[in-house]
C-alpha positions as CSV (number, residue, x, y, z in Angstrom):
1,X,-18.7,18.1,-7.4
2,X,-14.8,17.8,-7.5
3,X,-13.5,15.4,-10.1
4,X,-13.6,11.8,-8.3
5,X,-10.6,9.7,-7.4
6,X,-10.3,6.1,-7.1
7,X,-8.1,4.2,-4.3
8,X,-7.4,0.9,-4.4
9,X,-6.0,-1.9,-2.0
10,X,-5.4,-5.6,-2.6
11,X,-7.9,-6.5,0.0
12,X,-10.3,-4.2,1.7
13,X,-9.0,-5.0,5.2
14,X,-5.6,-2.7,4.1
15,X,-8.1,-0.3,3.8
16,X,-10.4,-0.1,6.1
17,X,-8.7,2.7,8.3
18,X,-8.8,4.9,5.6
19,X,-12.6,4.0,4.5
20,X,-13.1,5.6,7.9
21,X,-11.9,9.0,6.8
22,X,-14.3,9.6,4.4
23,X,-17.6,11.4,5.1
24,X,-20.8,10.1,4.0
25,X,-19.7,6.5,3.6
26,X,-21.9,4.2,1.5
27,X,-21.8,1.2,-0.6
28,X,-22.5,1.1,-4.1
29,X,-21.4,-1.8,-6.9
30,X,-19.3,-2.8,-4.8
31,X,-17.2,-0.1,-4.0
32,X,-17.0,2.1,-0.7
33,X,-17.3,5.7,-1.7
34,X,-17.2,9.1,0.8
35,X,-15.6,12.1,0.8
36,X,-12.4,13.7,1.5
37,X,-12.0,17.6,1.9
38,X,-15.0,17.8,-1.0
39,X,-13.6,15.2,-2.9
40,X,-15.5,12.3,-3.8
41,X,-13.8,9.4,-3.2
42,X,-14.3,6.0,-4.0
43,X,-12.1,2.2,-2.6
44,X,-12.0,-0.6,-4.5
45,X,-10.2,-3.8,-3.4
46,X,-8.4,-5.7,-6.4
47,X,-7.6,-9.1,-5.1
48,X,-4.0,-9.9,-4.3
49,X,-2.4,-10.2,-7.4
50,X,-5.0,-8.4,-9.5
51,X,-7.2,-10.6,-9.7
52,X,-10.6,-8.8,-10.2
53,X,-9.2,-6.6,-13.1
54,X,-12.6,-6.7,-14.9
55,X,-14.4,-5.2,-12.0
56,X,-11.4,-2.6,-11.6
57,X,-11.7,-1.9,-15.2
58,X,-16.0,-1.4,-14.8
59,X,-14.7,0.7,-11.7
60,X,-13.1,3.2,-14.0
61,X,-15.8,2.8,-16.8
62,X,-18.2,3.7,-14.1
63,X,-16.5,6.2,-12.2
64,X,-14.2,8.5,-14.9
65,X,-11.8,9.0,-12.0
66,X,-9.1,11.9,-12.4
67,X,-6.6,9.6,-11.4
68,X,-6.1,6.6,-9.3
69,X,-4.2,5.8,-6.6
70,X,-3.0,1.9,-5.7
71,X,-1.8,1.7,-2.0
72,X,-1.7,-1.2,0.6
73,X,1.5,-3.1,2.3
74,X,5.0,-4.1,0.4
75,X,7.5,-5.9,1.4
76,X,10.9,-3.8,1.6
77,X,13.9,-4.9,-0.3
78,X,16.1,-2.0,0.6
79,X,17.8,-3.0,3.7
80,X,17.1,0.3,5.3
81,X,13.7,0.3,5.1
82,X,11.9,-0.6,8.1
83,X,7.8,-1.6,8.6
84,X,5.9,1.9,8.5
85,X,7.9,3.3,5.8
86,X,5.9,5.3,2.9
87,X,7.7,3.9,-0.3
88,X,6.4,6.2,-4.0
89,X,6.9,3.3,-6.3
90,X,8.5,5.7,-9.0
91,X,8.5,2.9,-11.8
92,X,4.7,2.1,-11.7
93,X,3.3,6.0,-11.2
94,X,2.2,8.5,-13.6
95,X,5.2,11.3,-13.4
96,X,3.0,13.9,-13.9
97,X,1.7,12.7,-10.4
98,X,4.9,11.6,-9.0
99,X,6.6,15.0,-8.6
100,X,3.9,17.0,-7.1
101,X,5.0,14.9,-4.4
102,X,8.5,14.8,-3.5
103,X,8.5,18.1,-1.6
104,X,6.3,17.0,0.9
105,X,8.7,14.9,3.3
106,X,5.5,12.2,2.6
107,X,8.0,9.1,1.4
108,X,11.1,7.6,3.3
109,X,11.9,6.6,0.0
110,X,11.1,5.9,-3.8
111,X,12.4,3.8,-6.5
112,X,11.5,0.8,-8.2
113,X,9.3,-2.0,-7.5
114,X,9.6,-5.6,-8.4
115,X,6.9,-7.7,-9.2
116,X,6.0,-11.0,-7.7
117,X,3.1,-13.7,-8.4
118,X,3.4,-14.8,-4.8
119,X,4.4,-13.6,-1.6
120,X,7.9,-13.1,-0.9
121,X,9.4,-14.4,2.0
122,X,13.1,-13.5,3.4
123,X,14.9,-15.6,0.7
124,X,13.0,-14.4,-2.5
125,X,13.8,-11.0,-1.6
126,X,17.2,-11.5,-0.7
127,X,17.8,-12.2,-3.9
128,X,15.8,-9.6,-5.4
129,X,18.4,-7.4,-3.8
130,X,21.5,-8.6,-5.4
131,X,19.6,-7.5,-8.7
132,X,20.0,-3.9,-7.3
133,X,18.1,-1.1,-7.8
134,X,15.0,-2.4,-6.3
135,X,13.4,-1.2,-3.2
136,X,10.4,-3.2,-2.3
137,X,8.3,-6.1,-3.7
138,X,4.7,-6.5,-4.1
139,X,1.8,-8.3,-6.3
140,X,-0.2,-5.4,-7.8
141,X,1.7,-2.1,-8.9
142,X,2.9,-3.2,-11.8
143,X,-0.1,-4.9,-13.2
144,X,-1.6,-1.8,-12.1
145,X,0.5,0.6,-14.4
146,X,-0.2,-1.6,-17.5
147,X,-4.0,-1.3,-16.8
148,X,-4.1,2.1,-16.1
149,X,-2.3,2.7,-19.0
150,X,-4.4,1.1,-21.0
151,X,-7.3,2.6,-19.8
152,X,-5.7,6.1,-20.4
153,X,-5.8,7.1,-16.4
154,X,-2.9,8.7,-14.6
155,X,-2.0,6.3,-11.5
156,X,0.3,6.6,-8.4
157,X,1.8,3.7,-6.4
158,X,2.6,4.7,-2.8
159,X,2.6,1.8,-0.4
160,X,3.8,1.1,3.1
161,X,6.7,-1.6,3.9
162,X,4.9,-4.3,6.4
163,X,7.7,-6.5,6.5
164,X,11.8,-5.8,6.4
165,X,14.2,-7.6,3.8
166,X,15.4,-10.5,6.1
167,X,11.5,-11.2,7.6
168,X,9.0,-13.6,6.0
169,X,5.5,-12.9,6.5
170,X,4.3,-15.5,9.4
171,X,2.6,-18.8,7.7
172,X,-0.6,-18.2,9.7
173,X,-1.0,-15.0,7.4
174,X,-0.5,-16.5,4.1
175,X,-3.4,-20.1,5.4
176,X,-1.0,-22.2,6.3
177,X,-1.0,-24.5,8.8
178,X,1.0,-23.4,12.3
179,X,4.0,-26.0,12.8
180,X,5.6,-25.0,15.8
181,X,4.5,-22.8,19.1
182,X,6.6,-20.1,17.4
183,X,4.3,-19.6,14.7
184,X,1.4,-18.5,17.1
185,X,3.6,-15.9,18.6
186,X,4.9,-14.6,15.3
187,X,1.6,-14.3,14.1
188,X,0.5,-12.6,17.2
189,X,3.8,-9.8,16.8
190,X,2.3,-9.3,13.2
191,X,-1.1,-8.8,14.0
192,X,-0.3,-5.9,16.7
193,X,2.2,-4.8,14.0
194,X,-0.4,-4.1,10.9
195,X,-3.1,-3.1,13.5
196,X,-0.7,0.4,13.4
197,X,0.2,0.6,10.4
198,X,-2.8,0.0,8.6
199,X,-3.8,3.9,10.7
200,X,-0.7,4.9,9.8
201,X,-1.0,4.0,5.9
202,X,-5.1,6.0,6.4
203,X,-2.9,9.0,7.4
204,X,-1.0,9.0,4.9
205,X,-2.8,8.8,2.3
206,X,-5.0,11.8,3.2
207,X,-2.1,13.8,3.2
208,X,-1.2,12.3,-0.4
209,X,-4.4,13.2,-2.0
210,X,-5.1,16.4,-0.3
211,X,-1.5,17.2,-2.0
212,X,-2.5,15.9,-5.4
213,X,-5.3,17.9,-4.5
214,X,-3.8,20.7,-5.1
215,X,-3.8,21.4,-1.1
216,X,-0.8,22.6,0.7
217,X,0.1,19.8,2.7
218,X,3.4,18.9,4.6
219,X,3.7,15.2,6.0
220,X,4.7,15.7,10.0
221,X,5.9,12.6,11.6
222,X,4.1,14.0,14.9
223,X,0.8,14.1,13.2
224,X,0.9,10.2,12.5
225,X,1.4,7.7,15.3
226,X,5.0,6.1,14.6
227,X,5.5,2.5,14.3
228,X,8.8,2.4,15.9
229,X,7.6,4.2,18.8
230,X,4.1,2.1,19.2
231,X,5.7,-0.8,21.6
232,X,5.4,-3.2,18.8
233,X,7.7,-5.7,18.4
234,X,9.5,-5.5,15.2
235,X,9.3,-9.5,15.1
236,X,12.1,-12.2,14.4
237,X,14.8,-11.1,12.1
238,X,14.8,-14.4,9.8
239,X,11.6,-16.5,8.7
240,X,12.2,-17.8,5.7
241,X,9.0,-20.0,4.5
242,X,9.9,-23.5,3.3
């Protein structure tokens, strides 16, 4: 057997479309493990914000995985970067793993990664942006490098931009309370929204580890159905969360 590799998500939900990729599904401890082009693979959900690090940390105990690799949904910083986008979060990943991967056309873009301890509406990463040098914000890459790190495993971020720099994430998503008929809609648009890009994010990540692989894989746009062209409405431009 091929040396095993360890995906993560925040929640399981970001993952489920890939779960479905794998081959000979089953659950053990916890985790969902398959295969993937005769790589065992196993999908562990972390909690937003890292929360279960124990239980990652048993994970890779258990496991002895060549390398991990800690995907999900950002929020994009970057003003050009649009939901559906494939962001390398250069600053949290292993270089070693890094550049076997810029060839590939896989990533819209990489860079650096900011950390938050909550979700970042329109506001928070407005400002974000005037510190430069950023291109996305999320909960769990950057706790993820210091554990991986410490548990001497290589680890790649690559995660896909769910929501632009001037959108907040509707308040239906985060258990709040809806406040106005908008917030049903909203929340409607966002559902259809991650619906397609939680298939897009399962293709690719194939493609990724089949490349880290050692495979010779190319990331075409035609292969993957494209957010922008799915019908979906990108949502309202401005929703800050008060």
């Amino acid at each position: 057997m091929a040396p095993k590799i360890l995906v993560t998500f925040a929640l399981r939900p970001e993952g489920l479309s890939f779960e479905r990729k794998l081959t000979r599904r089953a659950i053990k401890h916890g985790l969902t493990v398959g295969q993937l082009g005769g790589r065992e693979i196993a999908v562990f959900p972390l909690g937003v914000g890292v929360r279960n690090k124990e239980g990652f940390r048993s994970a890779v105990g258990e496991l002895n995985p060549e390398f991990v690799v800690n995907s999900g949904f950002a929020g994009a910083v970057r003003t050009l970067l649009e939901p559906g986008d494939f962001v390398l979060a250069s600053d949290c990943s292993t270089p070693e793993l890094s550049t076997r991967l810029l060839t590939n056309g896989l990533f819209e873009a990489q860079g650096r990664f900011a950390s938050v301890d909550e979700v970042a509406d329109a506001a928070i990463k407005e400002r974000i942006n005037l510190q430069g040098d950023v291109v996305a914000v999320d909960m769990e890459s950057a706790q993820m490098a210091a554990l991986c790190a410490d548990l001497a495993v290589p680890c790649l971020s690559a995660k896909m931009i769910s929501d632009r720099y001037d959108e907040s994430i509707p308040d239906l998503f985060l258990g709040r309370a809806a406040r106005r008929i908008e917030d049903l809609t909203d929340a409607i648009w966002f559902a259809s929204r991650m619906l397609v890009l939680r298939s897009n994010l399962a293709d690719r990540l194939v493609v990724l580890i089949r490349s880290l692989s050692g495979e010779n894989q190319e990331f075409r746009s035609s292969g993957v159905r494209s957010y922008r062209s799915s019908g979906v409405r990108t949502g309202p431009r401005s929703h800050p969360t008060q």
